[in-house]
DSSP file (Angstrom, degrees, kcal/mol; ACC not computed):
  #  RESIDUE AA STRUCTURE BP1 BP2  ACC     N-H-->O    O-->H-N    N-H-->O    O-->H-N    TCO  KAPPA ALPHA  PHI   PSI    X-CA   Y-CA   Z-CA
    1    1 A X              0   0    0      0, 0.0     2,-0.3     0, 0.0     0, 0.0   0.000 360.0 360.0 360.0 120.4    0.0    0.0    0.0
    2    2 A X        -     0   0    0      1,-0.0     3,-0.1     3,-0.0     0, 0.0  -0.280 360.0-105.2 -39.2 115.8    1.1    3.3   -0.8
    3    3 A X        -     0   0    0     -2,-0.3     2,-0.1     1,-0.1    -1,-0.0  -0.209  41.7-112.6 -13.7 126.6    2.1    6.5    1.4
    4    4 A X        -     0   0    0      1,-0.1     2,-0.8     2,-0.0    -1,-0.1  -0.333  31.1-138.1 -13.7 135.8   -0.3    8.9    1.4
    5    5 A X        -     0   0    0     -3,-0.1     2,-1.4    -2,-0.1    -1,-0.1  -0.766  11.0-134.3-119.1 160.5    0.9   12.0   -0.4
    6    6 A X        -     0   0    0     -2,-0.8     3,-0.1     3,-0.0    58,-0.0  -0.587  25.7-107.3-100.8 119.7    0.2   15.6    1.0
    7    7 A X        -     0   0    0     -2,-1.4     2,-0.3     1,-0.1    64,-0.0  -0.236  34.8-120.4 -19.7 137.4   -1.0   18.4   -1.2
    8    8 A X        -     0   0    0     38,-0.0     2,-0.3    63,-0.0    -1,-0.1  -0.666  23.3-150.4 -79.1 148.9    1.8   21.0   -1.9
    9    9 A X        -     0   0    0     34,-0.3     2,-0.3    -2,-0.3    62,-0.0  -0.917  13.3-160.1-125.6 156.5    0.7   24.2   -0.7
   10   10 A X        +     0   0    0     -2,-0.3     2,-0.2    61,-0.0    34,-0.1  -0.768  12.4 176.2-125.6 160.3    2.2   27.7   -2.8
   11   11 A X        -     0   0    0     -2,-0.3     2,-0.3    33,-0.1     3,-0.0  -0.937  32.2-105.7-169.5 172.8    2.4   30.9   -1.8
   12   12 A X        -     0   0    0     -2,-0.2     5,-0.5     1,-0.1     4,-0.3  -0.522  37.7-110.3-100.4 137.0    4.1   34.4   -3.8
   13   13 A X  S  > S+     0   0    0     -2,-0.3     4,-1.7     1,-0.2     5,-0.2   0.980 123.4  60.9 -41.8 -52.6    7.4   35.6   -2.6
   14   14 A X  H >> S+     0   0    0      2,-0.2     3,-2.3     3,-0.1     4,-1.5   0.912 104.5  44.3 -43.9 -55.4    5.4   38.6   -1.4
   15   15 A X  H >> S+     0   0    0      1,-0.4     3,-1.9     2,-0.3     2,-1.3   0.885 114.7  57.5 -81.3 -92.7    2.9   36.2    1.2
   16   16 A X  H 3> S+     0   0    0      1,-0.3     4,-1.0    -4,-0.3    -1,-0.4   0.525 105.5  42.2 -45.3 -14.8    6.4   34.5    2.3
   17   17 A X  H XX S+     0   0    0     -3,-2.3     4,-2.1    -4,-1.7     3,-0.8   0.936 109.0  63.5-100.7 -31.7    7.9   37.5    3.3
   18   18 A X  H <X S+     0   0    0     -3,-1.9     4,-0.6    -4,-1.5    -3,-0.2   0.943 114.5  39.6 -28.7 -67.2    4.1   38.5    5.2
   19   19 A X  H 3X S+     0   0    0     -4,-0.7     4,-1.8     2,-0.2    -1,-0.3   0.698  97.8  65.4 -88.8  -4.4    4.8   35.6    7.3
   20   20 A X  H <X S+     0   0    0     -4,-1.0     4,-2.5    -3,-0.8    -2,-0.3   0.749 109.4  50.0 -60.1 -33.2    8.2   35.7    7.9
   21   21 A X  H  < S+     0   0    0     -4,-2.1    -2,-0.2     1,-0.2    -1,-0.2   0.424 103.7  57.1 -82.8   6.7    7.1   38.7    9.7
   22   22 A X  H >< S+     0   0    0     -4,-0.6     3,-2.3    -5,-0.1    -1,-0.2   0.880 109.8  38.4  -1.6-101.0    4.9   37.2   11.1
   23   23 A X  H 3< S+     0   0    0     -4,-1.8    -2,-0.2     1,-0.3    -3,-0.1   0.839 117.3  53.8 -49.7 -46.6    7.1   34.8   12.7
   24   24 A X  T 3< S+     0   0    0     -4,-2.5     2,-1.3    10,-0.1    -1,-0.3   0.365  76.5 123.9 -66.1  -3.1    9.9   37.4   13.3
   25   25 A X    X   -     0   0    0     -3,-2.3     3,-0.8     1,-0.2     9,-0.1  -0.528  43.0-168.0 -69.9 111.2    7.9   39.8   15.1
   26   26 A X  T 3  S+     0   0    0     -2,-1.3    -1,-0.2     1,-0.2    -3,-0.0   0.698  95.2  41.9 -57.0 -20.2    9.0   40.9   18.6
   27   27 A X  T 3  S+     0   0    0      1,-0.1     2,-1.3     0, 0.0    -1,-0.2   0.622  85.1 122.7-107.9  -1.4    5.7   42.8   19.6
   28   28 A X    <   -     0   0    0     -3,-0.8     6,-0.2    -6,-0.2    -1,-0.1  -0.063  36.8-178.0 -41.7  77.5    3.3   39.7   17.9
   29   29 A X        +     0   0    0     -2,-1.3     2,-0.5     4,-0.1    -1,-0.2   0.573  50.3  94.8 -37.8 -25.7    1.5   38.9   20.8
   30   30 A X     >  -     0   0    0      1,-0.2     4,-0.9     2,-0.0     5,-0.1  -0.692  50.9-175.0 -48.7  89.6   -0.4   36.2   19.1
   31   31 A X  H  > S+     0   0    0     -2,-0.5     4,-1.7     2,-0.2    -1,-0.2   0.805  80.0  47.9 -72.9 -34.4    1.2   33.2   19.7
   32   32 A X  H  > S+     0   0    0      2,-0.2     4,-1.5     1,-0.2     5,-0.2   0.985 106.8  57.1 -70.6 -66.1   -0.8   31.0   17.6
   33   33 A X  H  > S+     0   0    0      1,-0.2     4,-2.1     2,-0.2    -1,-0.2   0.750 113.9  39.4 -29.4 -56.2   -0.6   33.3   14.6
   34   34 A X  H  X S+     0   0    0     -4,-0.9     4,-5.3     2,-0.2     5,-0.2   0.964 111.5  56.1 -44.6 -75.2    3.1   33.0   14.9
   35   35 A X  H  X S+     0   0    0     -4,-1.7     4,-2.8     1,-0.2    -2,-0.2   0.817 119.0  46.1  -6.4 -75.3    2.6   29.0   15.8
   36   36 A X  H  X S+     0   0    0     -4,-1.5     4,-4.0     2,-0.2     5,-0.3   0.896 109.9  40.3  -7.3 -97.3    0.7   29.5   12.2
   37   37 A X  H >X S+     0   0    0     -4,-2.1     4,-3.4     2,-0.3     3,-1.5   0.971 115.2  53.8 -45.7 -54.8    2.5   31.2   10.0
   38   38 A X  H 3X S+     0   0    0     -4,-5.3     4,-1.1     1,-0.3    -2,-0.2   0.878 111.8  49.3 -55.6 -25.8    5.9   29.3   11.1
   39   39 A X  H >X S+     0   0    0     -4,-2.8     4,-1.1    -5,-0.2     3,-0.8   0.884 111.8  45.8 -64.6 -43.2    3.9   26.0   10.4
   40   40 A X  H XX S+     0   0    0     -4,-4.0     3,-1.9    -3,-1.5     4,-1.3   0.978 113.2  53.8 -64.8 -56.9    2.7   27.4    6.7
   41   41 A X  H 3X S+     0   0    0     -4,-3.4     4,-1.5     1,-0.3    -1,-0.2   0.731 109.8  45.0 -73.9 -29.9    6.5   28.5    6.3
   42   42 A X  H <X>S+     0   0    0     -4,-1.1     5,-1.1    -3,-0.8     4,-0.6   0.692 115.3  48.8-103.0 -18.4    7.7   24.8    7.1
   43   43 A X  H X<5S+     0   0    0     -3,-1.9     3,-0.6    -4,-1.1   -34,-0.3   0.891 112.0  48.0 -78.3 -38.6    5.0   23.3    4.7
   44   44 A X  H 3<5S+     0   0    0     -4,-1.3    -2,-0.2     1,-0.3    -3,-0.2   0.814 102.9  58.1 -76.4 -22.5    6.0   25.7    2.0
   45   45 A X  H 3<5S-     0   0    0     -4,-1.5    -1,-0.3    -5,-0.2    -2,-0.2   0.774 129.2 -98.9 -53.6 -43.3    9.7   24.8    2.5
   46   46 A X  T <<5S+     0   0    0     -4,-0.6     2,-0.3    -3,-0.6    -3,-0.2   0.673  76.3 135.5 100.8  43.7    8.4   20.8    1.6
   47   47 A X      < -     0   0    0     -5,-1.1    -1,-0.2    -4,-0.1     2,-0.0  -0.908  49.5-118.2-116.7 172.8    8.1   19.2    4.8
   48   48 A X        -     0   0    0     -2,-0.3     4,-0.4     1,-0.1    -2,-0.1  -0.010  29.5 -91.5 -82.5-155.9    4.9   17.1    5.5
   49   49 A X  S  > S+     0   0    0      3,-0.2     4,-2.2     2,-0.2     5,-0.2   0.604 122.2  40.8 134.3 -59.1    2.3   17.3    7.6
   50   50 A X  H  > S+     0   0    0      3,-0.2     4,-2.9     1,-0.2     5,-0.1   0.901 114.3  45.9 -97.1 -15.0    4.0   15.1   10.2
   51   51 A X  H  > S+     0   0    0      2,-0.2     4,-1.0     1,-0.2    -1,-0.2   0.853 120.1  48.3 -77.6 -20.7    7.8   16.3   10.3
   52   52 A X  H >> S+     0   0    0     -4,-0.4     4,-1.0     2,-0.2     3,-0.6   0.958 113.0  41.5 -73.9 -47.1    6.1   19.9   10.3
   53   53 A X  H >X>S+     0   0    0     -4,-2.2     4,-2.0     1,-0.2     3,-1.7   0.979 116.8  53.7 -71.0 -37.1    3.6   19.2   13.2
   54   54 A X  H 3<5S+     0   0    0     -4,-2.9    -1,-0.2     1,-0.3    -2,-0.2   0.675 105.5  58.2 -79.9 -12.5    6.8   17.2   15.0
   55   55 A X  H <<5S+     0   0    0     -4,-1.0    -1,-0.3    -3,-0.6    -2,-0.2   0.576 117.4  25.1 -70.5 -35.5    8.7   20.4   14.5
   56   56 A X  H <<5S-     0   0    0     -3,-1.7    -2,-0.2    -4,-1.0    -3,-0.1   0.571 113.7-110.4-116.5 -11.1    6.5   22.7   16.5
   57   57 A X  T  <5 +     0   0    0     -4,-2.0     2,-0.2     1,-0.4    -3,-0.2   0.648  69.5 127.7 109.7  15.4    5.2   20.2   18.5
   58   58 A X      < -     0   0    0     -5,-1.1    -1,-0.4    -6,-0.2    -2,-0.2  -0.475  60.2 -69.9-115.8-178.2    1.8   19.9   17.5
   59   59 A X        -     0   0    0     -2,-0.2     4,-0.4     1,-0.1    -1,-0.1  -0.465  36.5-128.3 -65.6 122.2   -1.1   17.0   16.2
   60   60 A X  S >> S+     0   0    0      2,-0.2     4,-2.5     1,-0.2     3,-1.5   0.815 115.6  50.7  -5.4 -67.8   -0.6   15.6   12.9
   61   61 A X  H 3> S+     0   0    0      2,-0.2     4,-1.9     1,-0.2     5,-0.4   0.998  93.9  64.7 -47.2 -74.8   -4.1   16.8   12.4
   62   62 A X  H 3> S+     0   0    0      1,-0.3     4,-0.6     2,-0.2    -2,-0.2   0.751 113.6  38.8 -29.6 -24.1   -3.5   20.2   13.7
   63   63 A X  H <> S+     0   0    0     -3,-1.5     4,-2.9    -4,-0.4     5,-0.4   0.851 114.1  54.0 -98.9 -47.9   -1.0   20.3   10.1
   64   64 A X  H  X S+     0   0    0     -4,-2.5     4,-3.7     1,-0.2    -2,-0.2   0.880 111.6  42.9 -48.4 -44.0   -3.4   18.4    8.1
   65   65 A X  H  X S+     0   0    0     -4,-1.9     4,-2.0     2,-0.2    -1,-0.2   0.868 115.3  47.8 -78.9 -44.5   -6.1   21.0    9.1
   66   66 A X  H  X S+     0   0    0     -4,-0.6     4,-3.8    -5,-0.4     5,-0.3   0.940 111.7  51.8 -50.4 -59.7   -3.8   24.3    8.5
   67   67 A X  H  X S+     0   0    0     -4,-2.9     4,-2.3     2,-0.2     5,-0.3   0.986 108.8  51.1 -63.0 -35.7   -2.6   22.9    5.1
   68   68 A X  H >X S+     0   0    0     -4,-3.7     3,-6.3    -5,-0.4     4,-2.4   0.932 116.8  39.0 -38.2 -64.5   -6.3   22.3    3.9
   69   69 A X  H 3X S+     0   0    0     -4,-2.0     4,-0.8     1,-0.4    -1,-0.2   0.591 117.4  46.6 -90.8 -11.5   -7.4   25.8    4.8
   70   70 A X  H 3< S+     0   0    0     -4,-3.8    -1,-0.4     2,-0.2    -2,-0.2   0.845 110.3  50.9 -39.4 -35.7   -4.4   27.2    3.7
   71   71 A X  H XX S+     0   0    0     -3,-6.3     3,-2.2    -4,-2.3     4,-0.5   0.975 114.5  51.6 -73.7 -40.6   -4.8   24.9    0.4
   72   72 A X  H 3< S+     0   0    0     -4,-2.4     4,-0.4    -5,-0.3    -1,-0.3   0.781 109.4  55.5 -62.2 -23.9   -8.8   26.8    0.6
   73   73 A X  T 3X S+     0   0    0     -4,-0.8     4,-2.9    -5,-0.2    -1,-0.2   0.321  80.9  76.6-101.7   7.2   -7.3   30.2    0.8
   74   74 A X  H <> S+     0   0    0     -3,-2.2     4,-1.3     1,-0.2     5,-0.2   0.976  85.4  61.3 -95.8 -42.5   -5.1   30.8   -1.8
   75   75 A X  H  X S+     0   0    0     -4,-0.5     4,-1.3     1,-0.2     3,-0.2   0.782 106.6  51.1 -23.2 -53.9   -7.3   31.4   -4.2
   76   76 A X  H >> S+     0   0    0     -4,-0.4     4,-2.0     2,-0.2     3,-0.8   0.945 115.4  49.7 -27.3 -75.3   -8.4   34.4   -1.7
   77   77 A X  H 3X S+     0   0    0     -4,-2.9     4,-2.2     1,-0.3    -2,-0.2   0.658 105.8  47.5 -32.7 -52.5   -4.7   35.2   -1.7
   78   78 A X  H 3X S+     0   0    0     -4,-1.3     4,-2.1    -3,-0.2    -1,-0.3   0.870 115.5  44.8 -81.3 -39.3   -4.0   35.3   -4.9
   79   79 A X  H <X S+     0   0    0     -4,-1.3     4,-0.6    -3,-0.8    -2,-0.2   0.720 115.1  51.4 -80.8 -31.3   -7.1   37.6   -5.7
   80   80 A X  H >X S+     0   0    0     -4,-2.0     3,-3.8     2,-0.2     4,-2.2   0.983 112.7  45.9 -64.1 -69.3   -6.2   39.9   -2.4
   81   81 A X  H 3< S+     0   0    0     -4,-2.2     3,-0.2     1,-0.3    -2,-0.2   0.781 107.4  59.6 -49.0 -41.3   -2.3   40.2   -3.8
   82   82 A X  H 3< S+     0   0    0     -4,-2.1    -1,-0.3     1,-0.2    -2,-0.2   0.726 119.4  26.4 -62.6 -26.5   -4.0   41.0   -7.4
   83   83 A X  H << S+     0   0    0     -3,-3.8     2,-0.5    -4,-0.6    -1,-0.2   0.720 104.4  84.5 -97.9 -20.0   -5.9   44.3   -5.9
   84   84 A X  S  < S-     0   0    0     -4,-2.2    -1,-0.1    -3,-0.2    -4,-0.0  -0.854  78.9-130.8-119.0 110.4   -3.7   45.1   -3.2
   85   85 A X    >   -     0   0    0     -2,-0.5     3,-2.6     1,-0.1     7,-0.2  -0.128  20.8-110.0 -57.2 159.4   -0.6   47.4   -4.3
   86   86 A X  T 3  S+     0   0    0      1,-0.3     3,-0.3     3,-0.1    -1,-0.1   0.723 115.7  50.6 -45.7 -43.3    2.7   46.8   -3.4
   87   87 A X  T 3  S+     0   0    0      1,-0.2     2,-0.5     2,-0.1    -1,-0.3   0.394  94.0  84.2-104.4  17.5    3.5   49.2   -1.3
   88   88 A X    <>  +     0   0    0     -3,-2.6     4,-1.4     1,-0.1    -1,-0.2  -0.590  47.5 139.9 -86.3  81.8    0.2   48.3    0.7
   89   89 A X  T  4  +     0   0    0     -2,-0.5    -1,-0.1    -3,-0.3    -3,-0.1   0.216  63.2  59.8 -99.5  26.1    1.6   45.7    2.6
   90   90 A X  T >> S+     0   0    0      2,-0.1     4,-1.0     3,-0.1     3,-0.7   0.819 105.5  52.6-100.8 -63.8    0.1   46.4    5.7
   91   91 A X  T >4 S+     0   0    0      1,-0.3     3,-0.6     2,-0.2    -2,-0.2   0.777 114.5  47.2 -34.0 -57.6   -3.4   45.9    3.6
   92   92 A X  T >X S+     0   0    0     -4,-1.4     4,-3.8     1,-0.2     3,-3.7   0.866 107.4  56.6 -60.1 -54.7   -1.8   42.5    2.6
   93   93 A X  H <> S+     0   0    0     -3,-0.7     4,-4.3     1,-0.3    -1,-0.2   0.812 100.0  53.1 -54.9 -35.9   -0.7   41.6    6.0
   94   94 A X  H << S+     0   0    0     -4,-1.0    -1,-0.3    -3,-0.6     4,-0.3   0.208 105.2  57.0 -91.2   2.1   -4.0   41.8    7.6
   95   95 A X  H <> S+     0   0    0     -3,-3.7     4,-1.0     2,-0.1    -2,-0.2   0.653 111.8  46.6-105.3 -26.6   -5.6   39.1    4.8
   96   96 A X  H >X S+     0   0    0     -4,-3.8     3,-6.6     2,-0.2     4,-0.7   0.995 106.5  56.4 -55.8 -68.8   -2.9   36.9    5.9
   97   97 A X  H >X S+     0   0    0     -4,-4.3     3,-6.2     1,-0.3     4,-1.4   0.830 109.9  49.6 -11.7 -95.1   -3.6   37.5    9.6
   98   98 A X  H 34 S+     0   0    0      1,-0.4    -1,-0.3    -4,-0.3    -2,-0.2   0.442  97.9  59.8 -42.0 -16.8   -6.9   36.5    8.9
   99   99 A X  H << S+     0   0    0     -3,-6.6    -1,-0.4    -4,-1.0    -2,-0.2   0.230 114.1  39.8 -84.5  13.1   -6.2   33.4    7.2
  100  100 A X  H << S+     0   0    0     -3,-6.2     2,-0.7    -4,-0.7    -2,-0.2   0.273  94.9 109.9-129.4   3.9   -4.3   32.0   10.4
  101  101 A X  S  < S-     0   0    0     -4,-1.4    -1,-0.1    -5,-0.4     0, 0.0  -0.876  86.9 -77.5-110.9 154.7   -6.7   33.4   12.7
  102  102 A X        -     0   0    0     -2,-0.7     3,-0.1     1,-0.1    -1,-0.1   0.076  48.4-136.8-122.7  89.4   -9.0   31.4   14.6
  103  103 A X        -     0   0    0      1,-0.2     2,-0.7    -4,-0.1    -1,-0.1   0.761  41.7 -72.5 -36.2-170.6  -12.2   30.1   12.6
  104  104 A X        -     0   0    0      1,-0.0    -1,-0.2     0, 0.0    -2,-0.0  -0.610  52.6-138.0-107.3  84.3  -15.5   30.1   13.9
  105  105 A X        -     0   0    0     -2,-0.7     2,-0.3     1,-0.2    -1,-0.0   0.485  16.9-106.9 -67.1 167.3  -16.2   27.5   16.7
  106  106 A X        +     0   0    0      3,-0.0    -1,-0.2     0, 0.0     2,-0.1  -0.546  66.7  66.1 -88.2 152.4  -19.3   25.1   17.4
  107  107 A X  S    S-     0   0    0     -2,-0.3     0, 0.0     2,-0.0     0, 0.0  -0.270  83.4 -54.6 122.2 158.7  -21.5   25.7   19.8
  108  108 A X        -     0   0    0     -2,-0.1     2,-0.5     1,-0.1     3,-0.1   0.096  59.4-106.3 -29.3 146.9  -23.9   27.7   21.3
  109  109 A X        -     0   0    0      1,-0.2    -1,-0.1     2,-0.0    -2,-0.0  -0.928  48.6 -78.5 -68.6 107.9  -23.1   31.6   22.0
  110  110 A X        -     0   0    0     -2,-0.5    -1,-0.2     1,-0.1     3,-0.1   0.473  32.5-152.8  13.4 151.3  -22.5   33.0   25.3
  111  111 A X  S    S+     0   0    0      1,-0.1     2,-0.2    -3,-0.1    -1,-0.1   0.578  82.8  43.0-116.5 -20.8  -25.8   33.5   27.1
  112  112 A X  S    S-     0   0    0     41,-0.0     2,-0.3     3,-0.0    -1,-0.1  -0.668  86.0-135.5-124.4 167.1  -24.3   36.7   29.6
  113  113 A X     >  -     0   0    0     -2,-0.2     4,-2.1    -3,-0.1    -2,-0.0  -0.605  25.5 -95.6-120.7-175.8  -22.4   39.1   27.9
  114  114 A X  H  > S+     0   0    0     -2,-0.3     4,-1.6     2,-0.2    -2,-0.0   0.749 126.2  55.3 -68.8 -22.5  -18.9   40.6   29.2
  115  115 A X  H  > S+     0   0    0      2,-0.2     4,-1.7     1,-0.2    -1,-0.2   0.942 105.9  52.2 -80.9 -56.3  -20.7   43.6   30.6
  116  116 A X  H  > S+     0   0    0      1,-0.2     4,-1.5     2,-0.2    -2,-0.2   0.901 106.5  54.9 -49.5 -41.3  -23.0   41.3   32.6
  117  117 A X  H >X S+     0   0    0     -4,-2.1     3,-1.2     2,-0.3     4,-0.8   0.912 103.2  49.7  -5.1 -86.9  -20.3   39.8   33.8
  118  118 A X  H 3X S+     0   0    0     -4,-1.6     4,-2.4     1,-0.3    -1,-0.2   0.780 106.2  61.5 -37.5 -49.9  -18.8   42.8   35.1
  119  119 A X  H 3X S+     0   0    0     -4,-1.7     4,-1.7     1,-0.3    -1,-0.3   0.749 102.2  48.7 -67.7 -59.1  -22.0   43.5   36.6
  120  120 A X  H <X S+     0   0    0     -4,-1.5     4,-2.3    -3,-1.2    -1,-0.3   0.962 112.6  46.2 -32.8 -77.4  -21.8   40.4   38.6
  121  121 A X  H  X S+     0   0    0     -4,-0.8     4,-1.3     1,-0.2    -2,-0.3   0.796 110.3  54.5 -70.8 -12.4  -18.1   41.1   40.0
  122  122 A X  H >X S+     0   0    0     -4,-2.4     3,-4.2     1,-0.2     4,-1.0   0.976 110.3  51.4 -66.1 -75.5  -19.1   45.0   40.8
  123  123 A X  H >< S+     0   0    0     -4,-1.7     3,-5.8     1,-0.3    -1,-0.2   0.796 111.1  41.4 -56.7 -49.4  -22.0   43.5   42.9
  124  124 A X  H 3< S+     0   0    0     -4,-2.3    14,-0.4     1,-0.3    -1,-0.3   0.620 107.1  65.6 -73.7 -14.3  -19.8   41.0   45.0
  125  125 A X  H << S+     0   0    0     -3,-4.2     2,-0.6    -4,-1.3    -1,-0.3   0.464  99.5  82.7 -75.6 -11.4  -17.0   44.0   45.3
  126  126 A X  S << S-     0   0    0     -3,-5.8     2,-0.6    -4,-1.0     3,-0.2  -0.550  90.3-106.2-108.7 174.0  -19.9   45.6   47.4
  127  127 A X    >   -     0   0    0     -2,-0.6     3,-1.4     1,-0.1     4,-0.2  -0.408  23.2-147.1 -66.6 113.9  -21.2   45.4   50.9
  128  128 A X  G >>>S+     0   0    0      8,-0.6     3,-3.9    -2,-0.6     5,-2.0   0.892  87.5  75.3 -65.2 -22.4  -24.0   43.6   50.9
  129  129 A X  G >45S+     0   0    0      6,-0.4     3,-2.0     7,-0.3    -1,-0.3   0.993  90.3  65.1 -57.2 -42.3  -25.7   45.5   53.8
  130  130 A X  G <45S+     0   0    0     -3,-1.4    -1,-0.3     1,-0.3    -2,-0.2   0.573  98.9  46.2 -85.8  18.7  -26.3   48.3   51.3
  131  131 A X  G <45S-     0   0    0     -3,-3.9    -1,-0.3     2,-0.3    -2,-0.2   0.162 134.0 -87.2-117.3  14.0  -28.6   46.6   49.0
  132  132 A X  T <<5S+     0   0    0     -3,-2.0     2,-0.3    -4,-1.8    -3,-0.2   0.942  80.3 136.7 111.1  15.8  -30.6   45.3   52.2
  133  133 A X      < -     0   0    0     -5,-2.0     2,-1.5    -6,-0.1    -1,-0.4  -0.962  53.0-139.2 -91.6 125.6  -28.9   42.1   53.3
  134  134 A X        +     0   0    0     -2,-0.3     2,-0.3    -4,-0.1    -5,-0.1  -0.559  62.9 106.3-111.6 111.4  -28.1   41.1   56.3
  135  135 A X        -     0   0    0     -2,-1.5    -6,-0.4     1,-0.2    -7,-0.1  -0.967  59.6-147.7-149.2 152.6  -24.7   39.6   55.7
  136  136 A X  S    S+     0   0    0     -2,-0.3    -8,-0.6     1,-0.2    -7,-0.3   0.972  92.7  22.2 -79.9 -51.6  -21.2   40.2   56.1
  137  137 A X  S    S-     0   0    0      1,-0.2    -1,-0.2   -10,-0.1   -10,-0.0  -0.603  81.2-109.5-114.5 151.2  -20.2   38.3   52.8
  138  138 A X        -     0   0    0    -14,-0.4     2,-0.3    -2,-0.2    -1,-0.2  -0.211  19.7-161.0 -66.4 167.7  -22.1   37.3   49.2
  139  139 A X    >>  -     0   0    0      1,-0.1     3,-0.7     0, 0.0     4,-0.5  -0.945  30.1-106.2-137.2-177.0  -22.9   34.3   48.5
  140  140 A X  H >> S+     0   0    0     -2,-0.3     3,-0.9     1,-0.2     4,-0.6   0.980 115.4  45.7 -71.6 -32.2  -23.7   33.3   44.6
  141  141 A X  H 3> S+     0   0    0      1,-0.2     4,-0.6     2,-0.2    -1,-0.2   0.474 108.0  50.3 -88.6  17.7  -27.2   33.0   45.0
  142  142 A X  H <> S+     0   0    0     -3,-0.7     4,-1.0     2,-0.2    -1,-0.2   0.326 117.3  45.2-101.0  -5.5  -27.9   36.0   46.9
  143  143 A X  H <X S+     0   0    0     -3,-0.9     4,-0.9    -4,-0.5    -2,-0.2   0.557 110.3  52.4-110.6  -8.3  -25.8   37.8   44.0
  144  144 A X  H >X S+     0   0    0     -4,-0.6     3,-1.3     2,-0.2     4,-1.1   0.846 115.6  43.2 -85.7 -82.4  -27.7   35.8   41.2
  145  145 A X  H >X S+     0   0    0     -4,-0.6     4,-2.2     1,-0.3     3,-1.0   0.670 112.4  54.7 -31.4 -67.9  -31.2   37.2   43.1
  146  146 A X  H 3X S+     0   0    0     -4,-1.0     4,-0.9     1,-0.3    -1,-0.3   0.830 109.2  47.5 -28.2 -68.5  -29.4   40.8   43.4
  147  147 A X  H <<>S+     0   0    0     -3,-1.3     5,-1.1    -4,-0.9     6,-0.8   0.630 111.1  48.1 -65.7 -18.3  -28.8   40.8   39.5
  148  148 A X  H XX5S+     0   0    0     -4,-1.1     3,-9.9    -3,-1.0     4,-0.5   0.879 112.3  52.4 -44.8 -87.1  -32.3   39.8   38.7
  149  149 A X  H 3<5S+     0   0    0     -4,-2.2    -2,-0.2     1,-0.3    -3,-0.2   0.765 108.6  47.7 -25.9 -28.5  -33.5   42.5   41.1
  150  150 A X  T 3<5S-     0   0    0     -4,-0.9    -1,-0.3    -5,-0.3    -3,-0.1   0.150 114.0-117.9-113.5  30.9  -31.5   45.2   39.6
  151  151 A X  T <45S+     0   0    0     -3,-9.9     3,-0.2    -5,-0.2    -3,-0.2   0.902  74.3 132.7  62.1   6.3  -32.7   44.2   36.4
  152  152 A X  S  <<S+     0   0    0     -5,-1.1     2,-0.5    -4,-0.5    -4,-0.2   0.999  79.9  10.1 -87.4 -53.2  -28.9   43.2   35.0
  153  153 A X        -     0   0    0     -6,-0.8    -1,-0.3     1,-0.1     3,-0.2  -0.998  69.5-130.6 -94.7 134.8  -29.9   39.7   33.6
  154  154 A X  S    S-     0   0    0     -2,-0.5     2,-0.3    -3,-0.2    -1,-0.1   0.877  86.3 -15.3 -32.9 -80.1  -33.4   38.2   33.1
  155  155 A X        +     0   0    0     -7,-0.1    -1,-0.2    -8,-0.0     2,-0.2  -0.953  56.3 162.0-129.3  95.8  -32.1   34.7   35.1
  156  156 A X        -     0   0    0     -2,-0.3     5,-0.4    -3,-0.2    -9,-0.1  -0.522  33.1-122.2-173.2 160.7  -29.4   32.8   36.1
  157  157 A X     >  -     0   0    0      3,-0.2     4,-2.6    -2,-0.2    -2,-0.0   0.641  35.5-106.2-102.9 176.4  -28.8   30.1   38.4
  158  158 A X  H  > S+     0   0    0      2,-0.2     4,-2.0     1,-0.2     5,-0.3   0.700 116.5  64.3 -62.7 -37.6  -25.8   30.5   41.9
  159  159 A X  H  > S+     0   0    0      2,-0.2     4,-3.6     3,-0.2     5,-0.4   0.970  99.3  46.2 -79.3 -68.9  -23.5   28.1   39.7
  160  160 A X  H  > S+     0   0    0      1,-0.2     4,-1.8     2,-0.2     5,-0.4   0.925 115.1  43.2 -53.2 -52.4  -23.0   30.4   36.9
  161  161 A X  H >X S+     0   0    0     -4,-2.6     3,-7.5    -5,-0.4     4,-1.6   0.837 113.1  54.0 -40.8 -61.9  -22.2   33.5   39.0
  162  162 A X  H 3X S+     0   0    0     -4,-2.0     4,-2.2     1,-0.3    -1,-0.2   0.921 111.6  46.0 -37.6 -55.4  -19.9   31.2   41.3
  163  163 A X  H 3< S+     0   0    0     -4,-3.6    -1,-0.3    -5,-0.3    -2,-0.2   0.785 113.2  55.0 -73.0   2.5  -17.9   30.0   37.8
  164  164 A X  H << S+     0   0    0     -3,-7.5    -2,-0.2    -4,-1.8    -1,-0.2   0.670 113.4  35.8 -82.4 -20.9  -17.9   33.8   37.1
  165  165 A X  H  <        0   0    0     -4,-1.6    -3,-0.1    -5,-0.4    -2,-0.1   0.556 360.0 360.0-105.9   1.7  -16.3   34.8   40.3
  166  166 A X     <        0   0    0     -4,-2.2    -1,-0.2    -5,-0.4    -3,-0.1   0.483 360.0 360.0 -70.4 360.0  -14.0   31.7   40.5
């Protein structure tokens, strides 16, 4: 039985030098984007899918999955590079970005949003004696009841606040 063979993936001298800066950046904060790019860099060089994931230290899958959606995105690439002048390479930089950053996961959406949140830890930073408890300390479900009462979320239950203030 044969090897499997892996797709070659291309990219234009311009998009290699887009992700060598990338990889070379001191202020990238991104660590996966970096993770990314250097993994596209090591595929375009002509390693496979498993000496490239054994290289940074990731899942076999985790290259398979990068070289697809690279393999899905050049076309993108090629059509970005065609519109986008030379000397915007900032313009350029930010369609790469975006092909190595982080897809759109399954699942449900948040049910509280970040503000509710906050809203939560502001209650539990105060004294509960000034909304009318007498208690030295919250607890979660007197701080779930508290955020119903002041009208900051509709419902919900002592466990979620508690894994919000954990």
């Amino acid at each position: 039985m044969a090897a499997p063979t892996t797709r070659p993936i291309t990219a234009t001298p311009r998009i290699r030098k887009l992700l060598e800066q990338i990889v070379r950046s001191k202020t990238n904060n991104k660590a996966l984007l970096v993770e990314r790019a250097h993994l596209i860099l090591l595929m375009l060089a002509g390693a496979n899918n498993t000496s490239a994931a054994a290289a940074l230290s990731l899942h076999r899958d985790t290259a398979r999955g990068w070289r697809q959606r690279w393999l899905e995105a050049t076309a993108r690439l090629h059509q970005a590079e065609a519109h986008i002048s030379l000397e915007a390479d900032k313009t350029m930089l930010a369609v790469v970005q975006e092909i190595l950053s982080d897809g759109p996961r399954s699942g449900t959406p948040g049910t509280f949003s970040a503000e509710q949140i906050v809203g939560l830890v502001a209650i539990a930073c105060e004294d509960p004696r000034a909304s009318g408890y007498p208690l030295s300390h919250w607890t979660p479900s007197q701080i779930a009841r508290e955020a119903i009462t002041r009208q900051l979320v509709s419902t919900i239950s002592a466990r979620s606040v508690g894994r919000f203030l954990k």
